[in-house]
Backbone as a chain_set.jsonl record, in Angstrom:
{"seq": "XXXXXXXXXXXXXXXXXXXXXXXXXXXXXXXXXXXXXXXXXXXXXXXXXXXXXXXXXXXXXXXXXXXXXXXXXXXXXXXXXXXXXXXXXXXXXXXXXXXXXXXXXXXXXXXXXXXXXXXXXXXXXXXXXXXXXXXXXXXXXXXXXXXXXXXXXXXXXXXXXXXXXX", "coords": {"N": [[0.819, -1.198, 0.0], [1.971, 1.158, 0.376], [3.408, 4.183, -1.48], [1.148, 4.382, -3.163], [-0.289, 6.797, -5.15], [-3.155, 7.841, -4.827], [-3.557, 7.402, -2.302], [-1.826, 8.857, -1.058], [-2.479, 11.448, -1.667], [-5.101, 14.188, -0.634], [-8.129, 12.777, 0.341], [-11.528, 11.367, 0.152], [-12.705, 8.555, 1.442], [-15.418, 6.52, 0.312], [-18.159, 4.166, 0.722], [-19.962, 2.032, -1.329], [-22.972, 0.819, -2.21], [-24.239, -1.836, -4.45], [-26.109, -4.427, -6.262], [-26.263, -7.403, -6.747], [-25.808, -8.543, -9.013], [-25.016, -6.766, -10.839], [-23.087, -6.125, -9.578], [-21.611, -8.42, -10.224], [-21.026, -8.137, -12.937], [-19.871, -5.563, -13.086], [-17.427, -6.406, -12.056], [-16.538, -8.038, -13.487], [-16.196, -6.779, -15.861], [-14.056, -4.688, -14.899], [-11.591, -6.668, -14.162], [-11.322, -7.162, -17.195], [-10.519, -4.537, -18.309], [-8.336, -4.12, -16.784], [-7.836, -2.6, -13.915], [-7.882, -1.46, -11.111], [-9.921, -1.877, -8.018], [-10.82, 0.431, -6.731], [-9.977, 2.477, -8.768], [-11.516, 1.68, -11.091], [-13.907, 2.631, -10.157], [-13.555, 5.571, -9.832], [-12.526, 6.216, -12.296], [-15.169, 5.526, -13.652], [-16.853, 6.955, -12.3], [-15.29, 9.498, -12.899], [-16.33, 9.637, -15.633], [-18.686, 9.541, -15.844], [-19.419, 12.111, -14.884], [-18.352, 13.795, -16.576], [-19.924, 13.476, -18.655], [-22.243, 14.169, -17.802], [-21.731, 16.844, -16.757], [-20.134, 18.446, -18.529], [-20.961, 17.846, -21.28], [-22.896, 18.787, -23.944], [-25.099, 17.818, -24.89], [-28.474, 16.703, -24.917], [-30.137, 14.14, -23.975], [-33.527, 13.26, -25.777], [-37.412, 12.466, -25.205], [-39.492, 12.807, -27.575], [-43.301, 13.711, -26.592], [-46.587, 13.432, -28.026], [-47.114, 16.088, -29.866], [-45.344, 17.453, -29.457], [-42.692, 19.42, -30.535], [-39.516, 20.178, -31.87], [-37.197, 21.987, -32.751], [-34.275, 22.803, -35.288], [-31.351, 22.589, -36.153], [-30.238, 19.899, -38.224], [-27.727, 17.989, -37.253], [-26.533, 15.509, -37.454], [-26.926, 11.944, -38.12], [-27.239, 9.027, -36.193], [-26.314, 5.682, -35.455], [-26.91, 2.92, -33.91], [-27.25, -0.757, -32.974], [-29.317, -0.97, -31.88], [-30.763, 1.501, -32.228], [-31.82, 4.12, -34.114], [-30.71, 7.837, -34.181], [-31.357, 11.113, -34.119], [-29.441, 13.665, -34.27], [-29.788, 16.96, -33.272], [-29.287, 20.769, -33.555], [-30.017, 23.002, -31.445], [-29.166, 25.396, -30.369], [-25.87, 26.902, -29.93], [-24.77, 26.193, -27.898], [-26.095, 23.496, -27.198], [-27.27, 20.508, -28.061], [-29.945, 18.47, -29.247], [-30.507, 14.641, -28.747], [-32.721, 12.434, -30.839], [-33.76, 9.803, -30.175], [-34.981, 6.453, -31.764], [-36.399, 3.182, -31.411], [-34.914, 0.601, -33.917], [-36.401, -0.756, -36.571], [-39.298, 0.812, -36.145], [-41.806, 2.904, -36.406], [-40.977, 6.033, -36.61], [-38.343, 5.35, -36.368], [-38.067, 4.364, -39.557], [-38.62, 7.036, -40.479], [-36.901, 9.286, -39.577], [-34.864, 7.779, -40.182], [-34.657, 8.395, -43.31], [-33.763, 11.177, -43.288], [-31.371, 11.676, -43.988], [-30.922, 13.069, -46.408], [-31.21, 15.957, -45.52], [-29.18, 17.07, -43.462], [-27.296, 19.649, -42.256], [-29.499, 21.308, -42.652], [-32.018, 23.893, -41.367], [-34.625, 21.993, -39.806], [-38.329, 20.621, -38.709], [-39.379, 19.297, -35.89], [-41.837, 16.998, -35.377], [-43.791, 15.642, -33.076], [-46.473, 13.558, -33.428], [-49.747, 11.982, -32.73], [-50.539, 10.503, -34.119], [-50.816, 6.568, -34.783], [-49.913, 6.057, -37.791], [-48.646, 7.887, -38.745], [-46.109, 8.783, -37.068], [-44.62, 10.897, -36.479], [-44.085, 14.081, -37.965], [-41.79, 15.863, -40.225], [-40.67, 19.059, -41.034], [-38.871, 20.885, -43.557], [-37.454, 24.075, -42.65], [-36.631, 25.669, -44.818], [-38.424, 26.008, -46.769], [-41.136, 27.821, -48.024], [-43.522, 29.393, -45.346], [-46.839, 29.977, -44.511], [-46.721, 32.354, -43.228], [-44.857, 33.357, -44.306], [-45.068, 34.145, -47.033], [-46.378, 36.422, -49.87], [-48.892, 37.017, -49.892], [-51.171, 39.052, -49.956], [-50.106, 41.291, -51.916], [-51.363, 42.497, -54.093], [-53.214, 45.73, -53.848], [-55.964, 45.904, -54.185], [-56.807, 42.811, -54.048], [-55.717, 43.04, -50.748], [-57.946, 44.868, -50.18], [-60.418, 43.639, -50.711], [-59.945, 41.206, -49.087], [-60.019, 42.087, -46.466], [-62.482, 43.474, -46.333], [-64.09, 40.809, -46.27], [-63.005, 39.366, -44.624], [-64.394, 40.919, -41.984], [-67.149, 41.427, -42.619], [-68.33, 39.198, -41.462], [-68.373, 39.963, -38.351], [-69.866, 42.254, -38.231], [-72.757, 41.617, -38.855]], "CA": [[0.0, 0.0, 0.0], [2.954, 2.59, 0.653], [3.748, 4.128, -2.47], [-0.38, 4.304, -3.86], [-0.882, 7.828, -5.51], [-4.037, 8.365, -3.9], [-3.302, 7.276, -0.704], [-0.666, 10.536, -0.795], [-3.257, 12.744, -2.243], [-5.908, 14.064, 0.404], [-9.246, 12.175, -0.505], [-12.849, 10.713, 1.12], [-13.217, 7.167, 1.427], [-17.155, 5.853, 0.163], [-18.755, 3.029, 0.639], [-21.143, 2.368, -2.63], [-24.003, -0.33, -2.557], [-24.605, -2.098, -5.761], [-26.857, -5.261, -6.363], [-24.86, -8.702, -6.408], [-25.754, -9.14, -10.239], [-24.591, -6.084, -11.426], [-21.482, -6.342, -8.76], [-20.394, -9.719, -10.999], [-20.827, -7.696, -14.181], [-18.596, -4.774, -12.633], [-16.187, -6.973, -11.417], [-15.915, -8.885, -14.839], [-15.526, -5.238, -16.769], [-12.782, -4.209, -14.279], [-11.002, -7.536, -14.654], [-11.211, -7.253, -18.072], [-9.473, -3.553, -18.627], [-7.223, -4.425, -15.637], [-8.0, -1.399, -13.269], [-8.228, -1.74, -9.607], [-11.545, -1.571, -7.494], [-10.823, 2.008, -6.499], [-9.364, 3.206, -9.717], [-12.613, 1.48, -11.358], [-14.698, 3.234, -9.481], [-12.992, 6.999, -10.218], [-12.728, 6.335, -13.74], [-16.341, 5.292, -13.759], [-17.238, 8.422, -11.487], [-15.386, 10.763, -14.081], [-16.634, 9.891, -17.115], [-20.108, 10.253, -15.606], [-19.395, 13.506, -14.437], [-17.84, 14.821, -17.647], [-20.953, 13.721, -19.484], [-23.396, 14.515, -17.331], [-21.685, 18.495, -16.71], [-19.576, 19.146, -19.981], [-21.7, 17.178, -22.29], [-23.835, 19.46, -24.718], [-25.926, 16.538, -25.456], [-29.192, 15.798, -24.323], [-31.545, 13.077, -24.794], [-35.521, 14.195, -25.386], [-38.353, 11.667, -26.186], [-41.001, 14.038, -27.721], [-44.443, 13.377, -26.903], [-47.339, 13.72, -28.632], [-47.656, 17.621, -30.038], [-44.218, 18.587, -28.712], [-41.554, 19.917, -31.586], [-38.226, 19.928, -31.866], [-36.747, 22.805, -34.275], [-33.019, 23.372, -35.293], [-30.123, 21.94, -37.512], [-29.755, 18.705, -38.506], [-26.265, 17.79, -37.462], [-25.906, 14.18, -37.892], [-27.868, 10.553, -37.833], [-26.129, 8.284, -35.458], [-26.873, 4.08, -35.424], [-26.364, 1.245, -33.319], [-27.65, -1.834, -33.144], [-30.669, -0.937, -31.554], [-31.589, 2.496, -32.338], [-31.159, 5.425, -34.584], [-30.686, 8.75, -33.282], [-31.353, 12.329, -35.02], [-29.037, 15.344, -33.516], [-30.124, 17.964, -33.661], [-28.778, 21.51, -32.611], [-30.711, 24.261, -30.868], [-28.419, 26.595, -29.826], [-24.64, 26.701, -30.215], [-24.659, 24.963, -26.687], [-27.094, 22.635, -26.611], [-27.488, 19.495, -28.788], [-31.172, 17.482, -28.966], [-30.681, 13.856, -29.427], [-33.705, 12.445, -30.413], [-33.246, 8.181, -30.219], [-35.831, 5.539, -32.387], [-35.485, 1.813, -32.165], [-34.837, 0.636, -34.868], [-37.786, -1.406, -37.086], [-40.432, 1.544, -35.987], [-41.86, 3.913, -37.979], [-40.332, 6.711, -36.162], [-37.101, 5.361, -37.242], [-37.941, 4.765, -40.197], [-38.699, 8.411, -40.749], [-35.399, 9.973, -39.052], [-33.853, 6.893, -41.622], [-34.878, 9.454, -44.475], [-33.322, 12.674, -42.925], [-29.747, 11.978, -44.669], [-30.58, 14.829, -47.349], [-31.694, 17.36, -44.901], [-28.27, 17.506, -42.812], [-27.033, 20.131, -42.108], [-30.639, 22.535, -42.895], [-32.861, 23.581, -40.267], [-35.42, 21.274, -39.915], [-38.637, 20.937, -37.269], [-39.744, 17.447, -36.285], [-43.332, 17.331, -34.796], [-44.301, 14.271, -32.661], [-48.232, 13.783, -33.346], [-50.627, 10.725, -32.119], [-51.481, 9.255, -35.365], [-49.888, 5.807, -35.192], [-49.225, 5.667, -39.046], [-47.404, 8.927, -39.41], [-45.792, 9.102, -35.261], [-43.553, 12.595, -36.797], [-44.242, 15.165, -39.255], [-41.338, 16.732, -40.912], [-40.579, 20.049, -42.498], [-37.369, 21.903, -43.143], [-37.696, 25.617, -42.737], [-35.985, 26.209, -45.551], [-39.645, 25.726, -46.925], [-41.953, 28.742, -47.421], [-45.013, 29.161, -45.218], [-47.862, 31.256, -44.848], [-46.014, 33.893, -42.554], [-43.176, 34.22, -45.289], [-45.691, 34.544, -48.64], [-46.616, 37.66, -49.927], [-50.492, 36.696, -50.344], [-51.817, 40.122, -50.516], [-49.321, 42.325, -52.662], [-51.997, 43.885, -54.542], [-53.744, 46.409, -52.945], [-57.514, 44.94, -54.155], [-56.753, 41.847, -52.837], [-56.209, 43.147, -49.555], [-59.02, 45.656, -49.546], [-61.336, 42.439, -50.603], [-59.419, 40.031, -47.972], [-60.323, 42.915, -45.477], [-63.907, 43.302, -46.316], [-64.805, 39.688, -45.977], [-62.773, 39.189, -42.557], [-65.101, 41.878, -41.509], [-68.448, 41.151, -42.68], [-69.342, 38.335, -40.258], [-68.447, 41.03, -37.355], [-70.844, 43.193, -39.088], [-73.553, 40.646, -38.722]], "C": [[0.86, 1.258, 0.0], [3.541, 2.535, -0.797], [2.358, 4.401, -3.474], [0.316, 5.964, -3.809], [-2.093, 8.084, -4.643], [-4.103, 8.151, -2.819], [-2.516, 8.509, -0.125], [-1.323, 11.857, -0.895], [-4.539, 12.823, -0.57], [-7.615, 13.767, 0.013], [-10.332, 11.61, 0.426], [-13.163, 9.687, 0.345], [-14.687, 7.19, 1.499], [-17.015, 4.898, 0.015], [-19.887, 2.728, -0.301], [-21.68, 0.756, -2.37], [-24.338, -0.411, -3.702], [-25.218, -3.935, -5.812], [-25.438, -6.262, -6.512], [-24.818, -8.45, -7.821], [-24.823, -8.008, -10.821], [-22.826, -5.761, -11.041], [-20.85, -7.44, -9.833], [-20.35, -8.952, -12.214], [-19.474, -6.359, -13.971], [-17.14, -5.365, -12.699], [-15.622, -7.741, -12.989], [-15.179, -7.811, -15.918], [-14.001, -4.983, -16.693], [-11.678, -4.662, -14.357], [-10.159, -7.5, -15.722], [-10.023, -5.879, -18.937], [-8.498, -3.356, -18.208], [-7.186, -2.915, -14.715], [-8.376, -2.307, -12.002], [-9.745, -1.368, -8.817], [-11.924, 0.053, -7.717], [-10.605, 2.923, -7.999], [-10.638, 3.052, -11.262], [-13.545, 2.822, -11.623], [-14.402, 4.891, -9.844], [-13.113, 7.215, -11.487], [-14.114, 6.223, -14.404], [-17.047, 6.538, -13.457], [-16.886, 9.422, -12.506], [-15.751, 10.607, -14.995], [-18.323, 9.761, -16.682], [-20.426, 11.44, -15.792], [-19.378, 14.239, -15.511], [-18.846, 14.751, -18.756], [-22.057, 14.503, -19.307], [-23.077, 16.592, -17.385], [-21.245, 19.233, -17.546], [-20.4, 19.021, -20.871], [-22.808, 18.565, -22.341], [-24.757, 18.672, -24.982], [-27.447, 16.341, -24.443], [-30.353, 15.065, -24.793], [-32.987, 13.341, -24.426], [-36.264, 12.667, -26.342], [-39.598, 12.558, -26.186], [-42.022, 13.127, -27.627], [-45.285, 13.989, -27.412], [-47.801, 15.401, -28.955], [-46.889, 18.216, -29.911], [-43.33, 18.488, -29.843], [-40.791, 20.344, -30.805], [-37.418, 20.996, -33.05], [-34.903, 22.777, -33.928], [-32.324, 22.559, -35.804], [-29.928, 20.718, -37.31], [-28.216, 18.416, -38.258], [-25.972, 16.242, -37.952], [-27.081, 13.152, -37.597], [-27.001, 10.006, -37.397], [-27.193, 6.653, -35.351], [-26.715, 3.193, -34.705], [-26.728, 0.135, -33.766], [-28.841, -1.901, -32.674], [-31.601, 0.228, -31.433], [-30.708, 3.675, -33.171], [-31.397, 6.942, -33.724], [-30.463, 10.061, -33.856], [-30.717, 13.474, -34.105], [-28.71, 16.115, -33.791], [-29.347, 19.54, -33.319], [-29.333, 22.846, -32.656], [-30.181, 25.451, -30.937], [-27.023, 26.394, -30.202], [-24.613, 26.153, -29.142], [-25.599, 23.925, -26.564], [-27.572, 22.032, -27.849], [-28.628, 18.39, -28.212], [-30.944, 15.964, -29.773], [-31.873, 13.044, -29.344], [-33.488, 10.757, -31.239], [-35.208, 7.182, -30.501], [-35.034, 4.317, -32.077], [-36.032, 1.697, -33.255], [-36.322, -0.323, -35.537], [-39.113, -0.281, -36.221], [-40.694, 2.814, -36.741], [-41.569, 5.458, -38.035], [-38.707, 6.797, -36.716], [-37.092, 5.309, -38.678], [-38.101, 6.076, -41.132], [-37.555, 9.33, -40.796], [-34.589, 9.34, -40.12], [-33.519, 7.965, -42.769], [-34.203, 10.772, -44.298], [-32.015, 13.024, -43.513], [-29.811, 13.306, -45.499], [-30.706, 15.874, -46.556], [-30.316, 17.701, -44.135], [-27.575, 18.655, -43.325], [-28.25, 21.647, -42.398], [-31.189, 22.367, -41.537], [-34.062, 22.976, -40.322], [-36.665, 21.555, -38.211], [-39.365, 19.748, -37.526], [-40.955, 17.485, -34.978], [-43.732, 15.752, -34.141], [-46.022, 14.362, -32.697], [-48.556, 11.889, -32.443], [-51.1, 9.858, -33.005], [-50.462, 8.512, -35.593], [-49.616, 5.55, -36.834], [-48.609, 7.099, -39.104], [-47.372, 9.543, -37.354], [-45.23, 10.927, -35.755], [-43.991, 13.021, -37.969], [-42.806, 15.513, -39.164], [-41.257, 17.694, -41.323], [-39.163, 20.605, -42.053], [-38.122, 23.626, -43.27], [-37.113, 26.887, -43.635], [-37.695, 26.417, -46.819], [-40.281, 27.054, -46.796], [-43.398, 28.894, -46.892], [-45.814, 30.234, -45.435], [-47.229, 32.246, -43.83], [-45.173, 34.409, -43.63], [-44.392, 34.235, -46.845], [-46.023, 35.797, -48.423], [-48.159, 37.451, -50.665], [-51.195, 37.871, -51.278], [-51.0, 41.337, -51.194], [-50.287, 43.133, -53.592], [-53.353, 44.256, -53.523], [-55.309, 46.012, -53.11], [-57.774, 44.028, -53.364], [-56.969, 42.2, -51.261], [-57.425, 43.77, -49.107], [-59.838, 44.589, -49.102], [-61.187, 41.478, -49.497], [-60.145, 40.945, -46.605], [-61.645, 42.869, -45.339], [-64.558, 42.206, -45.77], [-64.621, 39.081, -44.812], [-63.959, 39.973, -41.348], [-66.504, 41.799, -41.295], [-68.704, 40.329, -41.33], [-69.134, 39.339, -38.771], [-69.639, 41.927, -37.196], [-72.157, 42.574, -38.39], [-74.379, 40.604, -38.005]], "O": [[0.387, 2.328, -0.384], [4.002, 1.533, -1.344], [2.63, 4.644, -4.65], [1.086, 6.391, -2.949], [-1.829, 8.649, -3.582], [-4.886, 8.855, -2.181], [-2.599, 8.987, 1.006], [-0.976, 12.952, -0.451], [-4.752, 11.931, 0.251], [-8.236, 14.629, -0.609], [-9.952, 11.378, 1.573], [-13.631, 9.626, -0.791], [-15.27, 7.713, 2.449], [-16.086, 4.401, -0.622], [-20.93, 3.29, 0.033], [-20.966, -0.246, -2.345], [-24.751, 0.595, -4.279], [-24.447, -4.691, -5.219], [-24.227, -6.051, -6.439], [-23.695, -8.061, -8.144], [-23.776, -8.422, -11.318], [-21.852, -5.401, -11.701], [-19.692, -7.309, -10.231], [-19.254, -9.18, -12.727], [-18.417, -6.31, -14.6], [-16.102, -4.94, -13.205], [-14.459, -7.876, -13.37], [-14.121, -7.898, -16.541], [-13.107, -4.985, -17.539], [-10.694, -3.944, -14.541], [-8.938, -7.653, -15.714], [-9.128, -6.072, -19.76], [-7.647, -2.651, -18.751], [-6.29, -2.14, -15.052], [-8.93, -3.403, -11.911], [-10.511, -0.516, -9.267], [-12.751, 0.661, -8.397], [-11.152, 4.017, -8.142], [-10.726, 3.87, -12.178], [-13.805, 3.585, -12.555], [-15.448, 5.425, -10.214], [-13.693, 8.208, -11.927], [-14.305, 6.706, -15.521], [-17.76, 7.102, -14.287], [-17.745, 10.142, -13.015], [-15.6, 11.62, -15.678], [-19.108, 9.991, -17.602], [-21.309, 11.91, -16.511], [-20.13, 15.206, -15.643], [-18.857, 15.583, -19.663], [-22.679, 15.221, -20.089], [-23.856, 17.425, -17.848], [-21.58, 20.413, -17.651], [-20.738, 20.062, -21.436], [-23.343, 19.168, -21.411], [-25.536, 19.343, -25.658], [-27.377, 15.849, -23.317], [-31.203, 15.284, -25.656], [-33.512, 13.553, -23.333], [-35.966, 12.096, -27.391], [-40.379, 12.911, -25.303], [-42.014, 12.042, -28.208], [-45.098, 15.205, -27.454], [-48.742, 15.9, -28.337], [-47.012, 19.431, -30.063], [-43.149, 17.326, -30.208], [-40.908, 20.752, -29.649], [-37.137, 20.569, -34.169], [-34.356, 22.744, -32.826], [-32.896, 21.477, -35.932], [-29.446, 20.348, -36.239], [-27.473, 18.664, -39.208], [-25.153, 15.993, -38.837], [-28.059, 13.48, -36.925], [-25.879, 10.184, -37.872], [-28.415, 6.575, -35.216], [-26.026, 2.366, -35.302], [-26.581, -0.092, -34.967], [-29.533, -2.87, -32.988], [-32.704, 0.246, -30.888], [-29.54, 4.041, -33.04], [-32.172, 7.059, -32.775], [-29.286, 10.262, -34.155], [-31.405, 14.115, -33.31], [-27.678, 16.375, -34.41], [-28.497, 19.262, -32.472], [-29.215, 23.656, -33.576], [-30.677, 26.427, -31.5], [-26.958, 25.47, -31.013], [-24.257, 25.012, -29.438], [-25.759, 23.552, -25.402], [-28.183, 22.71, -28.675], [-28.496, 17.674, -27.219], [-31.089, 15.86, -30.991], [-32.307, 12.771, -28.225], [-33.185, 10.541, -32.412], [-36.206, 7.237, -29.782], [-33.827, 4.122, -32.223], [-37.055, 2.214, -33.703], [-37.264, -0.472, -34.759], [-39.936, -0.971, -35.619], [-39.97, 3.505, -37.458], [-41.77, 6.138, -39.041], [-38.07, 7.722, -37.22], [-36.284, 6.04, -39.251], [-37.76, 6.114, -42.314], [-37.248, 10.016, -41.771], [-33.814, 9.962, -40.847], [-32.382, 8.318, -43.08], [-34.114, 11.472, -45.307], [-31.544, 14.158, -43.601], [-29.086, 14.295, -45.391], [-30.204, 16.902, -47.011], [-30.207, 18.927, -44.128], [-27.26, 18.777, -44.508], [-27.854, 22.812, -42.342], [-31.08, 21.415, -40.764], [-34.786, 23.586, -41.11], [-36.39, 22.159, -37.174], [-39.812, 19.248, -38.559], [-40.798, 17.97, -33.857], [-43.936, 14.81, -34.906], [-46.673, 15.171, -32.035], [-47.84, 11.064, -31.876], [-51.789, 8.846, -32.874], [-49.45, 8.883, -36.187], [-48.914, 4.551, -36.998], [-47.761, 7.07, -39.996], [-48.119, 10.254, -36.682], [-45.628, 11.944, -35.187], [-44.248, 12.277, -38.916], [-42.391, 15.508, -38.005], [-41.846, 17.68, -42.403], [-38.572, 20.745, -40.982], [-39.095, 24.043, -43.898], [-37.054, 28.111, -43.513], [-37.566, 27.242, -47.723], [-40.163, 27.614, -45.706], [-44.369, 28.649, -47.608], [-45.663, 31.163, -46.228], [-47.767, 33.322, -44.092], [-44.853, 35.581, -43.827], [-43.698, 34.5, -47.826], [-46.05, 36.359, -47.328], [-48.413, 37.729, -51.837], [-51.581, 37.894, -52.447], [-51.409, 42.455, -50.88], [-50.048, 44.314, -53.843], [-54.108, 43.578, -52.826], [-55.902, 45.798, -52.053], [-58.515, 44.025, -52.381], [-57.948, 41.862, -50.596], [-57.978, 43.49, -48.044], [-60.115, 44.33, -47.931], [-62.182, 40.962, -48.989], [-60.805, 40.3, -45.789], [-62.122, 42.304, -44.354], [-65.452, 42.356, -44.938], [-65.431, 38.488, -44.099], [-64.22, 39.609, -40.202], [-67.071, 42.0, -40.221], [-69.213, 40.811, -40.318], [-70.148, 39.269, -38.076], [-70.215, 42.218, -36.148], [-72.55, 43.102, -37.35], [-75.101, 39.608, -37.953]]}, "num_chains": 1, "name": "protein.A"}
């Protein structure tokens, strides 16, 4: 023991409870990279930490009605789920995770052309279409110029009006 690095450093001994099963899976990990209980345990502890407080990343499962706007950065895959991330802000990255075979994923599947546009991804309730789509590169009815001649609007005006009238 004389001679440990952290034994020299000034530090607080914990005691951590963890289930037996997940204790043999620990213990097989630890084994396996060759790290010591303690040194485990720290290395485990910081790379929590550095996700949980550096990490820009966070994971959102939209429900029903709730959107999601902002840049396509990348599609990411495993083996059991795709994953669309997105980015809000210059700090703050939405990843938004499908398994795979659902029709959610296969939707996000399709998003390869849109990377890097801003996009806004709409979770609805109708099981055959779970997400709407649109990029915002797209013009809607705020960005047209409907009424450019001046008739039009008078007429558009009039008829908003009438049933007031009434």
């Amino acid at each position: 023991m004389k001679g440990d690095k952290h034994l020299e450093e000034n530090g607080v001994r914990r005691v951590v409870w963890v289930p037996q099963k997940l204790d043999h899976e620990i213990e097989n990990l630890r084994q396996k990279i060759g790290y010591t209980r303690s040194g485990f345990y720290r290395y485990a502890i910081t790379r929590l930490m550095e996700q949980t407080l550096l990490s820009k990343r966070k994971e959102v499962k939209l429900q029903p009605w709730e959107e999601i706007v902002g840049t396509l950065k990348t599609l990411e895959t495993d083996n059991e789920t795709i994953t669309a991330i997105i980015a809000c802000t210059q700090n703050l990255e939405i990843a938004l995770p499908y398994s795979k075979n659902t029709t959610e994923a296969n939707t996000i599947q399709n998003l390869n052309k849109h990377l890097g546009q801003k996009i806004a991804i709409l979770k609805t309730d109708n099981p055959k279409q779970p997400l709407t789509i649109r990029t915002l590169t797209e013009t809607t009815a705020t960005h047209r110029k409907f009424y450019q001649n001046p008739w039009l609007r008078l007429r558009a005006l009039f008829v908003s009006c009438i049933p007031d009238l009434l």
